[in-house]
N, C-alpha and C positions, 0 to 999 in steps of 0.2 A: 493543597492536594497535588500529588504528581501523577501525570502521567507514565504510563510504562507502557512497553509494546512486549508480546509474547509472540516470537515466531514459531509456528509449529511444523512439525514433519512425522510422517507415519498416522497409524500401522499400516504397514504395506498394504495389505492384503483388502485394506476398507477402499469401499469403492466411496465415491461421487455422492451420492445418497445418502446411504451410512453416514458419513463423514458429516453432515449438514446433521443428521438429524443429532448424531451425538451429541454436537456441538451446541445446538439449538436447546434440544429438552432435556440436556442432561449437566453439561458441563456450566451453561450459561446461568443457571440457578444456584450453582455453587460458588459462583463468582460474585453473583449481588448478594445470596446469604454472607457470602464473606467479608463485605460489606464495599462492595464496588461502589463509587458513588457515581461515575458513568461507563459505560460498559458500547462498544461498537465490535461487531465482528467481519472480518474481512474472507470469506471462507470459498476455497476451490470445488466450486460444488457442482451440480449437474446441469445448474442452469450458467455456469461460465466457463463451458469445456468448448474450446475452439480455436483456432488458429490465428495468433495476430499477425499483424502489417508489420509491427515493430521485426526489428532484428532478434532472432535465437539464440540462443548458445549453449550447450548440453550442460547436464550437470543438474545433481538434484534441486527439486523447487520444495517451496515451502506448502504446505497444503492448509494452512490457513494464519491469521495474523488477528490479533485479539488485543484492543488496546480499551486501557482501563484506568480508572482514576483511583487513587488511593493516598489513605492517611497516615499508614502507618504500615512498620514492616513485618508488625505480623500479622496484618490482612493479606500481605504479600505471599506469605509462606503459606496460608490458607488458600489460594487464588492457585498456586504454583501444584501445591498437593493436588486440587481440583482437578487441573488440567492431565497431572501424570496421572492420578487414577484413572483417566479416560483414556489410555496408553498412548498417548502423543508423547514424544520428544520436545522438550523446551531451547530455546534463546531469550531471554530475558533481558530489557534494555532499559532504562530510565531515559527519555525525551524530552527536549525541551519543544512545545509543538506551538508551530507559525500555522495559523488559512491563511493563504493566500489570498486563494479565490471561496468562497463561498456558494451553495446552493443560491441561483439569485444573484449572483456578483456581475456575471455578465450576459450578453445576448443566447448562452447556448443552453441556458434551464431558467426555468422560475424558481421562487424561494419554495423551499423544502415545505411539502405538505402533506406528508404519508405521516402515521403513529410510530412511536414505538417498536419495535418490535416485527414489523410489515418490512419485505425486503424490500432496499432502496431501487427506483429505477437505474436502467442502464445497468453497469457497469465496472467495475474499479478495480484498474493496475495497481499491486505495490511493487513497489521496485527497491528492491535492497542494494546501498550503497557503500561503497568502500572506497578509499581516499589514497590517490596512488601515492607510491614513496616520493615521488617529484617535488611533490607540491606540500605544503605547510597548512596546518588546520586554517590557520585565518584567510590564506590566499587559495584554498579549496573552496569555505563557503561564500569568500566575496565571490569566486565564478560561480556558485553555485547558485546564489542568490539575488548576483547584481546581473548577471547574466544569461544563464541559462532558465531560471522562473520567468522573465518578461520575453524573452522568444518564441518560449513555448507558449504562453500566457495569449500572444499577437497570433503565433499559427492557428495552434492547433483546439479543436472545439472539447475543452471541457467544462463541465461541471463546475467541480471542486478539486479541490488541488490544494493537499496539507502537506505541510515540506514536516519533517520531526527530525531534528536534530539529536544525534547522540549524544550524551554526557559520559554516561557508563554503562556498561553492563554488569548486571545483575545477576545472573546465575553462571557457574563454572564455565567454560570452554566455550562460550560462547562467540561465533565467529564474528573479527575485526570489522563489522558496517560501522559507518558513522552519520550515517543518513538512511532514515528510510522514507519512503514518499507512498501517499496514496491519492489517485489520481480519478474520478469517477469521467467517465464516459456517457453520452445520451443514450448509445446503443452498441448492441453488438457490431452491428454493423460500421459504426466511427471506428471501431478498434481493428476490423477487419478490410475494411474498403483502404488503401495506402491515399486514393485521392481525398476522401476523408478524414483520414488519421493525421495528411498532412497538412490537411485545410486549402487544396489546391482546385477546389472546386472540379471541372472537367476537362483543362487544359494542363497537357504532359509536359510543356514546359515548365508550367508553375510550380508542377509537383516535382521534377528535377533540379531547379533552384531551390525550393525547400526544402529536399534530403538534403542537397549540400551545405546549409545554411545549417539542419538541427545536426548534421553530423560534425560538422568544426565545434559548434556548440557544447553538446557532449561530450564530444574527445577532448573540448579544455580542460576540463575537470575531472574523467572519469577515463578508465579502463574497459573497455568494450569487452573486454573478455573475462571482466569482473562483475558485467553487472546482472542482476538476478529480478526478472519480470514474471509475474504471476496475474493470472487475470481473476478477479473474486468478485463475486455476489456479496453484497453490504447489508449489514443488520445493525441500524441503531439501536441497540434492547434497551439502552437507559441514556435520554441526554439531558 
């Protein structure tokens, strides 16, 4: 069974709500009839509009991220139609998917115990990644992986933390990531407080040594003005 990731974008004009509900009672039933064999949705919705700690950078964001397991390629094409007739814009990707960290992995959550289908506590960044011309696939994911997962892993308070590696892309034009990452958070507020976000407790020293620390960090590997952060509300519908 493989994983794939669908990044979506649009319709403009759907707000926050809409967009959830679409996604939820309309599109996600077209996905398991299609015969998804597990199904999680990552979606920008009313309850994860807010301003992060992390750094900005303009440029359209993604309005939700749909990752699905599947058998075969024309569950794919069924899965794909699903989502265009609900007028979203597709990126289609094939993954090869690492946890890191798991629900339960460490001191900042307990092991996952909500159903199905119930939205996840907290939180979750995806962060769409692209791999500067510098640097070589294998000497992008050793920093990416030998490096930069165990820094952030020792800061910063998350959850869970799934690195997915690209293989290919799957539908037309879809733009060069080779990494996309989802990253759960305890709360809004770990995402929004920067003492928080950077695990510096209440001392403005600590949290100045740690920007400097995840910012050499990041810039090993990545382009700052490449990378694309979206904060989503989590939907296990099938695991």
């Amino acid at each position: 069974m493989d994983k794939l990731i669908y990044i979506l974008w649009g319709p403009a004009a759907q707000d926050r709500k809409e967009r959830q509900r679409v996604l939820l009672r309309e599109v996600a039933p077209g996905l398991l009839g299609s015969g998804a064999g597990k199904l999680t949705m990552y979606i920008a919705d009313q309850d994860s509009d807010f301003k992060s700690a992390a750094p900005f950078h303009p440029g359209e964001r993604m309005c939700a991220d749909i990752s699905l397991w599947l058998d075969t390629p024309e569950q794919r094409a069924r899965c794909e139609e699903s989502i265009k007739a609900a007028g979203f814009r597709l990126a289609g990707f094939l993954v090869d998917e690492v946890i890191y960290t798991e629900y339960g992995g460490n001191r900042h959550s307990g092991p996952r115990s909500w159903p199905d289908g119930q939205r996840s506590p907290g939180i979750v960044a995806v962060t769409l990644m692209e791999r500067p011309k510098r640097l070589t696939r294998e000497e992008w994911i050793k920093r990416w992986h030998g490096r930069q997962s165990p820094v952030s892993e020792a800061m910063q308070p998350r959850c869970r933390y799934i690195r997915n590696v690209v293989v290919k892309a799957v539908t037309p034009d879809a733009p060069p990531y080779e990494g996309i990452v989802e990253e759960a958070w305890p709360s809004v507020k770990h995402a929004t407080n920067p003492f928080l976000f950077y695990g510096a407790g209440k001392n403005p020293l600590k949290l100045a040594w740690n920007m400097t620390v995840m910012l050499r960090s990041v810039t090993s590997f990545l382009d700052l003005t490449r990378i694309r952060t979206t904060y989503t509300s989590e939907y296990i519908l099938k695991s």
